[in-house]
LUMMARLO-250810 format. One record per residue (C-alpha): chain; residue number from 1; x, y, z. Coordinates in steps of 0.001 Angstrom, whole numbers. Each point is the difference from the previous one (the first is absolute). Layout:
N
<pt chaine="A" num="NUM" u="X" v="Y" w="Z"/>
...
# end
This chain:
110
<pt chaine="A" num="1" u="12626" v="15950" w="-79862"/>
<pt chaine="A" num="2" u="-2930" v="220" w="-2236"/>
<pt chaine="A" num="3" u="-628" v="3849" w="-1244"/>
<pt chaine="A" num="4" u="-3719" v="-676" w="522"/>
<pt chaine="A" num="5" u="244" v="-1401" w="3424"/>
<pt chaine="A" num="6" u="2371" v="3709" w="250"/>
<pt chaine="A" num="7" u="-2704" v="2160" w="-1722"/>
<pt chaine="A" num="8" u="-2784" v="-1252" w="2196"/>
<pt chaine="A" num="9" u="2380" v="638" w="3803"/>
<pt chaine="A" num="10" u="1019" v="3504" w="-1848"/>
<pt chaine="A" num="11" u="-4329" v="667" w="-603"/>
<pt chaine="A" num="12" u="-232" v="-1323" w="3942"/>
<pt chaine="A" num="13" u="2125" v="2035" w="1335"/>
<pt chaine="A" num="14" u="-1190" v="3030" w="-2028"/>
<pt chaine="A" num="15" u="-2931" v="-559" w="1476"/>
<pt chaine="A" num="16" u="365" v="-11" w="3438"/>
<pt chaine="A" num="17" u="2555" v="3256" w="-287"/>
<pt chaine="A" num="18" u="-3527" v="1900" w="-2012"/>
<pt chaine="A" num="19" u="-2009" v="-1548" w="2637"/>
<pt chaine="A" num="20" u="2333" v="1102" w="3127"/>
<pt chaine="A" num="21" u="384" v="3318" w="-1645"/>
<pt chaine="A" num="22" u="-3978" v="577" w="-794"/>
<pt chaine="A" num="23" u="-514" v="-991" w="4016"/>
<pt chaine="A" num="24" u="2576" v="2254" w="1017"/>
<pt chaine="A" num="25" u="-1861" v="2634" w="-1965"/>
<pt chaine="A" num="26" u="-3187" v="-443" w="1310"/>
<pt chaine="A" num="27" u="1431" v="-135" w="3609"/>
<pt chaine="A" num="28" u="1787" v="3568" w="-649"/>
<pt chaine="A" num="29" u="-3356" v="1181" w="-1129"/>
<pt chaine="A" num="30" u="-1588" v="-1231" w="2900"/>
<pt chaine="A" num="31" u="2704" v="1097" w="2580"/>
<pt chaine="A" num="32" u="-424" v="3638" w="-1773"/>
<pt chaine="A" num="33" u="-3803" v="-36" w="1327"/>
<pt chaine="A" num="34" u="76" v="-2017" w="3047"/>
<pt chaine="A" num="35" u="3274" v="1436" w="1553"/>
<pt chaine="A" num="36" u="-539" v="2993" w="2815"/>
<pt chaine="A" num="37" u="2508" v="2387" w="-932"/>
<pt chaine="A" num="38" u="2237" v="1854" w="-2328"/>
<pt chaine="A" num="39" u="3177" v="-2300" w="570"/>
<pt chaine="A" num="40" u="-1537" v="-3466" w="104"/>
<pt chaine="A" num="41" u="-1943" v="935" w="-3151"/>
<pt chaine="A" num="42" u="3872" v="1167" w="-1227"/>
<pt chaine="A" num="43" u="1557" v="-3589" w="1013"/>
<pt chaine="A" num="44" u="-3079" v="-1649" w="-1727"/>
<pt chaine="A" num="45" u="198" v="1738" w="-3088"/>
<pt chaine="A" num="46" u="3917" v="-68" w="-345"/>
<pt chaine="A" num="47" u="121" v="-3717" w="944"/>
<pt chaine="A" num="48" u="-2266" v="-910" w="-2249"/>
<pt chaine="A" num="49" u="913" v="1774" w="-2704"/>
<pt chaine="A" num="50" u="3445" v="-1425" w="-25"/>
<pt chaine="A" num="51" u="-758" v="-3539" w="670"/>
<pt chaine="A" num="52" u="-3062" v="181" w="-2753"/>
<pt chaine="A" num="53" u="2358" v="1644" w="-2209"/>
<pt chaine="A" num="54" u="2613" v="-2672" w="646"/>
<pt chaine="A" num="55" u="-2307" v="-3237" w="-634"/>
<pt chaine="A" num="56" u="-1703" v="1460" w="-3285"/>
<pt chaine="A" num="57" u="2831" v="1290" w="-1265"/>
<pt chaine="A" num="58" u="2255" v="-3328" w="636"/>
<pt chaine="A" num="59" u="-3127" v="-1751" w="-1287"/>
<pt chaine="A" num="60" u="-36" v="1274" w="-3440"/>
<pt chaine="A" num="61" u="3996" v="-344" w="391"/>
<pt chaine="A" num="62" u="-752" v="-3621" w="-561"/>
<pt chaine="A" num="63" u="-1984" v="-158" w="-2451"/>
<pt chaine="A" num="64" u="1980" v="2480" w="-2587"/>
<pt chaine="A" num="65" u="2946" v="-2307" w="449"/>
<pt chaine="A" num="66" u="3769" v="1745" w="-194"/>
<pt chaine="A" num="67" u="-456" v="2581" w="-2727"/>
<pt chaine="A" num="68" u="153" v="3601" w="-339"/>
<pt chaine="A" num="69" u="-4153" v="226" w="1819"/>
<pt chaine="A" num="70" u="1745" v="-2011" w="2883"/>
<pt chaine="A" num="71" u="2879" v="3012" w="688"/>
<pt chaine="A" num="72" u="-2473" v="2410" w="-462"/>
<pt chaine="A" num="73" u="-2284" v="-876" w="2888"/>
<pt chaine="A" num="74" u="2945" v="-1130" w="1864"/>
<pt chaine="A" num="75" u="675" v="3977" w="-202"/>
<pt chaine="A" num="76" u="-3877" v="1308" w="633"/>
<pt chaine="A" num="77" u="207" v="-2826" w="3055"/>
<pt chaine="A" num="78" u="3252" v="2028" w="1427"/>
<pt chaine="A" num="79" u="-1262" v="3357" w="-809"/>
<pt chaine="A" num="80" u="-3498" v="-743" w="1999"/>
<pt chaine="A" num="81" u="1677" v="-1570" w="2960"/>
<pt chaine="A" num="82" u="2140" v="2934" w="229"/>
<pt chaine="A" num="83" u="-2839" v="2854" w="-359"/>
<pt chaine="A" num="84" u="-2156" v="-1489" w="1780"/>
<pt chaine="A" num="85" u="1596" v="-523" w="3053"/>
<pt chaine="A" num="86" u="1568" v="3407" w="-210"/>
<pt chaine="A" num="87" u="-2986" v="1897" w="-714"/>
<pt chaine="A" num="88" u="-1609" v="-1868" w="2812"/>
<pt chaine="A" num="89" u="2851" v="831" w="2524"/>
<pt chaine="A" num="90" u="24" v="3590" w="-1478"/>
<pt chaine="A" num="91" u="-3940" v="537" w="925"/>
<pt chaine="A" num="92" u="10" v="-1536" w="3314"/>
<pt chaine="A" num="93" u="3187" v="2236" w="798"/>
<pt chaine="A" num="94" u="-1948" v="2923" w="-1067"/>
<pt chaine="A" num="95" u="-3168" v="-598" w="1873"/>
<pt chaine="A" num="96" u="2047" v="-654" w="3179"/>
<pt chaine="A" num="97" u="1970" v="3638" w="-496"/>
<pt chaine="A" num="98" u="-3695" v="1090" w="-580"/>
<pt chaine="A" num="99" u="-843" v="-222" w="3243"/>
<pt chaine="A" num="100" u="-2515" v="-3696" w="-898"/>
<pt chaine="A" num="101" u="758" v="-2304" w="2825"/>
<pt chaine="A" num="102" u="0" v="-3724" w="-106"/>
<pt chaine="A" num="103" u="-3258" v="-2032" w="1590"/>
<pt chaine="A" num="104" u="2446" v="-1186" w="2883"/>
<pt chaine="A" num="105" u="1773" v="3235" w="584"/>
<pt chaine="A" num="106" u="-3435" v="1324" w="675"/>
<pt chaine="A" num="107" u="-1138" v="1244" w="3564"/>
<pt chaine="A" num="108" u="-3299" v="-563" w="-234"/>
<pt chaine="A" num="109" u="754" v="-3569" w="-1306"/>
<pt chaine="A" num="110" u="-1253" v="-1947" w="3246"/>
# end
């Protein structure tokens, strides 16, 4: 296989993982505003965050090639996957023992 024909489906595919992860961004951002409560702004945010995290990160993955940059965001990637779905579980786990109640656990929710 030519190592152009290679370079230009590794620059493809770079793109469309920035591209996905740039959407999912902006959808996270938007779920934040356009969500009703406290725990569907929660599932947006942590959602998004890993899956945005996840498609930049694997993005510039490909383009550093299998060297020492490659390990280290292999290790940021982990590390933000792992926070962020922890922190996320860790505030919605709080509000709930807070007393906030989801939108459908509502009464007044008709």
């Amino acid at each position: 296989m030519d190592l152009n024909i290679f370079g230009n489906i590794l620059d493809i595919l770079t793109a469309l993982f920035l591209t996905a992860g740039c959407f999912l961004g902006i959808s996270g951002g938007i779920g934040l505003y356009r969500l009703p409560d406290f725990f569907t702004r929660q599932h947006a945010s942590g959602i998004t965050d890993s899956a945005c995290s996840f498609a930049i990160l694997f993005a510039l993955m490909l383009q550093s090639g299998f060297t020492m940059v490659t390990i280290k965001l292999f290790f940021i990637l982990i590390f933000l996957i792992i926070t962020s779905t922890t922190a996320t579980h860790a505030l919605a786990k709080t509000a709930l023992f807070k007393g906030q109640k989801p939108l459908l656990g509502r009464e007044d929710n008709h």
